[in-house]
N, C-alpha and C positions, 0 to 999 in steps of 0.2 A: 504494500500500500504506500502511496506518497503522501510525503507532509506536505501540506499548506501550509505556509506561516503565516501569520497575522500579516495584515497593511504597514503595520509598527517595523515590526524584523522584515520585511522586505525592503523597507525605506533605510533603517539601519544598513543594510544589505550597499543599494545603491548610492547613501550619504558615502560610506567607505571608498566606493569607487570614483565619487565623484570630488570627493575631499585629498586632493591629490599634494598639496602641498611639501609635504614632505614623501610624495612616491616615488620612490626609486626607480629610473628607468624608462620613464615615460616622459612624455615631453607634447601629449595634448591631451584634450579633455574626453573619457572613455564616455562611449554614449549608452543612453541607457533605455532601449525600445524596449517593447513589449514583448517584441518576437526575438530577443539578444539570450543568448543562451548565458550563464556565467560558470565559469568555474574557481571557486574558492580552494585555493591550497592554503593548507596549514603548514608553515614551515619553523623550523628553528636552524639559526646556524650553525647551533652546532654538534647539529645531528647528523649524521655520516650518513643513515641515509638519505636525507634528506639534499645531502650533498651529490652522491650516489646517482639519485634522481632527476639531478638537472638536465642533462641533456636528454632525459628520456619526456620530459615538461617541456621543454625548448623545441622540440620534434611536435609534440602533441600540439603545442601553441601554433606552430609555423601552419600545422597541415589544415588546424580546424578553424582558423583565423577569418579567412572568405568565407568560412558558412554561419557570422554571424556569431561566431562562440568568442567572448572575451574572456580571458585569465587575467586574476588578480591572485600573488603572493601574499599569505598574512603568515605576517610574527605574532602570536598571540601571548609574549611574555610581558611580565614588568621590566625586566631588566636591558631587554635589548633596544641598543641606540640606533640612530639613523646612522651612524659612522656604520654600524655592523651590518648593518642592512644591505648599505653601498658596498661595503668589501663584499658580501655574500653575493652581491648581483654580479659582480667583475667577476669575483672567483668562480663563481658557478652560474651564468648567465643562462636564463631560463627565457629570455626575449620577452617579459611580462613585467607588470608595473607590480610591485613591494611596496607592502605598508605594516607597519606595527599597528598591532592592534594596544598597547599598552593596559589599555581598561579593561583590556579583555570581553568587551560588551561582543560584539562578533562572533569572538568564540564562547560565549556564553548562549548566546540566542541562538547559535545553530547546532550548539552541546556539542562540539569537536573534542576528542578524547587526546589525540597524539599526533604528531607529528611527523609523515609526512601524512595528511589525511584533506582527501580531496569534496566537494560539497559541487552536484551538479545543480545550479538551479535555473528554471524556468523564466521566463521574465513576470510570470504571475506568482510566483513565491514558493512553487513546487519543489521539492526535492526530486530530482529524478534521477539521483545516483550518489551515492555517498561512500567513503570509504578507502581501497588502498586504489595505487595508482595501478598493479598488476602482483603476479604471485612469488615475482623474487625472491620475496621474503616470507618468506612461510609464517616464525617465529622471531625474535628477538637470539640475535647470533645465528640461525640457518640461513645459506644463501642457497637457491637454484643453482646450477650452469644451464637452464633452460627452462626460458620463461612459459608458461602452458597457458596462464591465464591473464590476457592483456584488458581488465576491466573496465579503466577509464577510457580509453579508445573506444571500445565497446559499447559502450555509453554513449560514445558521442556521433560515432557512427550510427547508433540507430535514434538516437535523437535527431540529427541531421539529414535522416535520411525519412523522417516520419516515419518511424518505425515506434513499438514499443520495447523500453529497457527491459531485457529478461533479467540481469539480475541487479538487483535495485538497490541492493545495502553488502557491502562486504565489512572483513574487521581488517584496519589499519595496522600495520606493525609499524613502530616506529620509537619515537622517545615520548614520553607522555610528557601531557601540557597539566602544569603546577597552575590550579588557580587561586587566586590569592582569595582570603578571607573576607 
């Protein structure tokens, strides 16, 4: 089943993308239609895979870019600065606008667990795929040599393709997000 989110957390949603002032990366204003697909990554810098994953984010961005799907990177910690944000987009450039979530309100309203954990939504506040980016990582410490299950692609192909998501929720492996009190 897909979540709706309120009017409330969809506007949070697009304030994030549209409040660019400190987003790393980008250099014009992301638009925000009705029929614009988004994809929220949860990131931290200093999680390996998360580092791991950029060029496999930087692929997915380039190819799904023309059909209408924007990515946006979020930092969902307290601690991390825009300096680290910037060194993280050079170090590992994902071709996608970075933003800190500091308040954590973002990743609060979409309940993100860990890092790298991805949030497909709808331009109407749907969830239409949540979770890891593919099945590399099985666990926390096992890696594949051979990825079987490419889920966010997956997603976005049959999104794109008016098709419906077969599977609609996976569980993220990554570093988990501390939220503050």
């Amino acid at each position: 089943m897909m979540t709706l989110f309120s009017r409330t957390a969809l506007c949070l949603v697009c304030a994030f993308i549209l409040q660019t002032p400190h987003c790393i990366g980008h250099s014009g204003i992301i638009s925000v239609q009705d029929k614009t697909v988004r994809v929220v990554v949860f990131l931290a810098d200093g999680c390996p895979i998360c580092q791991k994953y950029a060029p496999t984010l930087r692929r997915l961005h380039e190819k799904y870019r023309m059909a209408n799907v924007e990515f946006i990177g979020i930092f969902p910690d307290t601690f991390t600065t825009d300096t680290e944000v910037e060194a993280f987009a050079k170090q590992y450039p994902c071709g996608f606008p970075m933003k800190r979530d500091s308040a954590q309100s973002l990743a609060k309203s979409l309940k993100a667990r860990t890092t790298p954990e991805v949030f497909v939504l709808s331009g109407a506040g749907q969830v239409l795929y949540r979770g890891r980016i593919d099945n590399e990582f099985p666990t926390l410490g096992a890696r594949r040599s051979v990825i079987t299950e490419n889920n966010l692609d997956n997603a976005l192909f049959a999104i794109t393709h008016q098709k419906t998501v077969s599977i609609k929720k996976t569980s993220a492996v990554g570093c988990l997000i501390e939220y503050m009190k």
